[in-house]
C-alpha positions as CSV (number, residue, x, y, z in Angstrom):
1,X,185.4,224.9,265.4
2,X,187.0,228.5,263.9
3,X,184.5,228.4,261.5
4,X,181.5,227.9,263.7
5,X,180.9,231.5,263.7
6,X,180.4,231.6,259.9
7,X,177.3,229.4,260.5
8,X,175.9,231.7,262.8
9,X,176.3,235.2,260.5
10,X,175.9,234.1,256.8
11,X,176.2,237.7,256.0
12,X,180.0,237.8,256.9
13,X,180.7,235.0,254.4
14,X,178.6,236.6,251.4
15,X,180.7,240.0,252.3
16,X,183.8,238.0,252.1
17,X,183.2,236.4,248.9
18,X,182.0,239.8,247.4
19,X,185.3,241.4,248.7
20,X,187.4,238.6,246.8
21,X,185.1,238.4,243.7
22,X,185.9,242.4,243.9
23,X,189.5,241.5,244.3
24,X,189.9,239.3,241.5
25,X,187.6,241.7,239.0
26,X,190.6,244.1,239.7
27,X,192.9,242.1,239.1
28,X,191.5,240.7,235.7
29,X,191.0,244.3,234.5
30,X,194.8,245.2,235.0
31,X,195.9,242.2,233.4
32,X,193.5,242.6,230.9
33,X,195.2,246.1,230.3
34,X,198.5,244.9,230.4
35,X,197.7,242.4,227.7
36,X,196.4,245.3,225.1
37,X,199.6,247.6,225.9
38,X,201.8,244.3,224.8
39,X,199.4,243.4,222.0
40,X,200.0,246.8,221.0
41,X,203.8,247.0,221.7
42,X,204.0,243.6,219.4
43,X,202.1,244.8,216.6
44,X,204.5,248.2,216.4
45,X,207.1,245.8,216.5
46,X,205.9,243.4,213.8
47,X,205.4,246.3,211.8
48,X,209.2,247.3,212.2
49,X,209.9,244.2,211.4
50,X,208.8,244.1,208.1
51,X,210.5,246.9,206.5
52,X,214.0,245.2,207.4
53,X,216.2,243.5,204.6
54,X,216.9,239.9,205.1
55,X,220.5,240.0,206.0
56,X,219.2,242.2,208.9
57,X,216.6,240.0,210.4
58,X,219.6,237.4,209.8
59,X,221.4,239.2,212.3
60,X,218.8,239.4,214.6
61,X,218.3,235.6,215.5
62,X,220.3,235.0,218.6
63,X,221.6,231.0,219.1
64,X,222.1,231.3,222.9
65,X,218.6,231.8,224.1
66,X,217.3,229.0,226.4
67,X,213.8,230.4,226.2
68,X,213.3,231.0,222.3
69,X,214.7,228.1,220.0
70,X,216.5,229.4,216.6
71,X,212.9,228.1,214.7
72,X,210.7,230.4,216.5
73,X,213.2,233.3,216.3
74,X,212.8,232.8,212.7
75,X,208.9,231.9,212.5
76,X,208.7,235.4,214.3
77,X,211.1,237.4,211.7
78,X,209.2,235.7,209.1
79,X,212.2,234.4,207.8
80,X,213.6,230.0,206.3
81,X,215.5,228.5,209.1
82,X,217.7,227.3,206.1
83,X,218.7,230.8,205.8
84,X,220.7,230.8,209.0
85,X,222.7,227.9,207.8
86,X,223.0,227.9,204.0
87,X,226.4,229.0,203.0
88,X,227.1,230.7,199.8
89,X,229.8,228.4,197.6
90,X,232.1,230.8,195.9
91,X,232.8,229.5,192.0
92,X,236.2,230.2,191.0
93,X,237.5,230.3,187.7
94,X,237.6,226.7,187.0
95,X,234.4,225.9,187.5
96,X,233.3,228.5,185.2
Protein backbone atom coordinates (compact mmCIF):
# COMPACT_ATOMS: atom_id res chain seq x y z
CA UNK A 1 0.00 0.00 0.00
CA UNK A 2 3.25 2.57 0.64
CA UNK A 3 3.92 2.11 -2.76
CA UNK A 4 0.52 2.90 -4.28
CA UNK A 5 1.63 6.34 -4.84
CA UNK A 6 4.51 5.30 -7.19
CA UNK A 7 1.72 4.02 -9.50
CA UNK A 8 0.09 7.11 -9.64
CA UNK A 9 3.45 9.56 -10.43
CA UNK A 10 5.81 7.35 -12.63
CA UNK A 11 7.89 10.35 -12.79
CA UNK A 12 9.01 10.08 -9.11
CA UNK A 13 10.24 6.53 -9.73
CA UNK A 14 12.26 7.39 -13.03
CA UNK A 15 13.86 10.48 -10.83
CA UNK A 16 14.70 8.00 -8.24
CA UNK A 17 16.39 5.53 -10.46
CA UNK A 18 18.27 8.36 -12.23
CA UNK A 19 19.40 9.69 -8.73
CA UNK A 20 20.83 6.09 -7.90
CA UNK A 21 22.12 5.34 -11.43
CA UNK A 22 23.88 8.88 -10.71
CA UNK A 23 24.95 7.55 -7.39
CA UNK A 24 26.55 4.50 -8.43
CA UNK A 25 28.34 6.38 -11.64
CA UNK A 26 30.15 8.18 -8.77
CA UNK A 27 30.95 5.74 -7.12
CA UNK A 28 32.41 3.56 -9.96
CA UNK A 29 34.47 6.62 -11.11
CA UNK A 30 36.19 6.88 -7.56
CA UNK A 31 36.96 3.42 -7.42
CA UNK A 32 37.92 3.35 -10.71
CA UNK A 33 40.49 6.11 -9.65
CA UNK A 34 41.53 4.42 -6.65
CA UNK A 35 42.38 1.39 -8.78
CA UNK A 36 44.87 3.39 -11.23
CA UNK A 37 46.65 5.25 -8.06
CA UNK A 38 47.33 1.42 -6.72
CA UNK A 39 48.10 0.02 -10.19
CA UNK A 40 50.48 2.77 -10.18
CA UNK A 41 51.79 2.43 -6.60
CA UNK A 42 52.40 -1.45 -7.57
CA UNK A 43 54.12 -0.95 -10.64
CA UNK A 44 56.77 1.71 -8.69
CA UNK A 45 57.03 -0.96 -6.34
CA UNK A 46 57.69 -3.91 -8.73
CA UNK A 47 60.15 -1.77 -10.20
CA UNK A 48 61.97 -1.39 -6.78
CA UNK A 49 61.78 -4.66 -6.50
CA UNK A 50 63.85 -5.66 -9.18
CA UNK A 51 66.98 -3.92 -8.49
CA UNK A 52 67.29 -5.86 -5.07
CA UNK A 53 69.88 -8.69 -4.52
CA UNK A 54 68.42 -12.03 -3.69
CA UNK A 55 69.51 -12.28 -0.16
CA UNK A 56 67.43 -9.02 0.25
CA UNK A 57 64.19 -10.17 -1.22
CA UNK A 58 65.04 -13.29 1.08
CA UNK A 59 64.65 -11.09 3.86
CA UNK A 60 61.64 -9.69 2.75
CA UNK A 61 59.22 -12.80 2.91
CA UNK A 62 57.53 -12.67 6.18
CA UNK A 63 56.19 -16.44 7.57
CA UNK A 64 53.51 -14.96 10.00
CA UNK A 65 51.07 -13.48 7.50
CA UNK A 66 47.59 -15.10 7.60
CA UNK A 67 46.63 -13.24 4.53
CA UNK A 68 49.75 -13.86 2.09
CA UNK A 69 51.11 -17.56 2.15
CA UNK A 70 55.18 -17.83 1.92
CA UNK A 71 54.42 -18.99 -2.14
CA UNK A 72 52.82 -15.86 -3.08
CA UNK A 73 55.23 -13.72 -1.10
CA UNK A 74 57.81 -15.32 -3.28
CA UNK A 75 55.72 -15.42 -6.71
CA UNK A 76 55.51 -11.57 -6.01
CA UNK A 77 59.50 -11.08 -5.28
CA UNK A 78 59.99 -13.15 -8.22
CA UNK A 79 62.00 -15.38 -6.25
CA UNK A 80 62.17 -20.14 -5.74
CA UNK A 81 60.33 -20.97 -2.70
CA UNK A 82 63.30 -23.47 -2.30
CA UNK A 83 65.32 -20.59 -1.68
CA UNK A 84 63.71 -19.81 1.67
CA UNK A 85 64.45 -23.32 2.86
CA UNK A 86 67.66 -24.61 1.15
CA UNK A 87 70.44 -24.58 3.54
CA UNK A 88 74.05 -24.19 2.54
CA UNK A 89 76.15 -27.57 3.75
CA UNK A 90 79.54 -26.30 4.84
CA UNK A 91 82.45 -28.92 3.53
CA UNK A 92 85.08 -29.23 5.95
CA UNK A 93 88.42 -30.50 5.38
CA UNK A 94 87.59 -34.08 5.08
CA UNK A 95 85.43 -34.08 2.65
CA UNK A 96 87.74 -32.23 0.48
Amino acid sequence: MENTSLAFDPSKVVRVYKDEISHLKDENDALAKALAKNRVERDWAVGKLKSLDLLSKKGLVESKLAHLPKARQCKLLSINRSFLYYKSSIEDSFNR
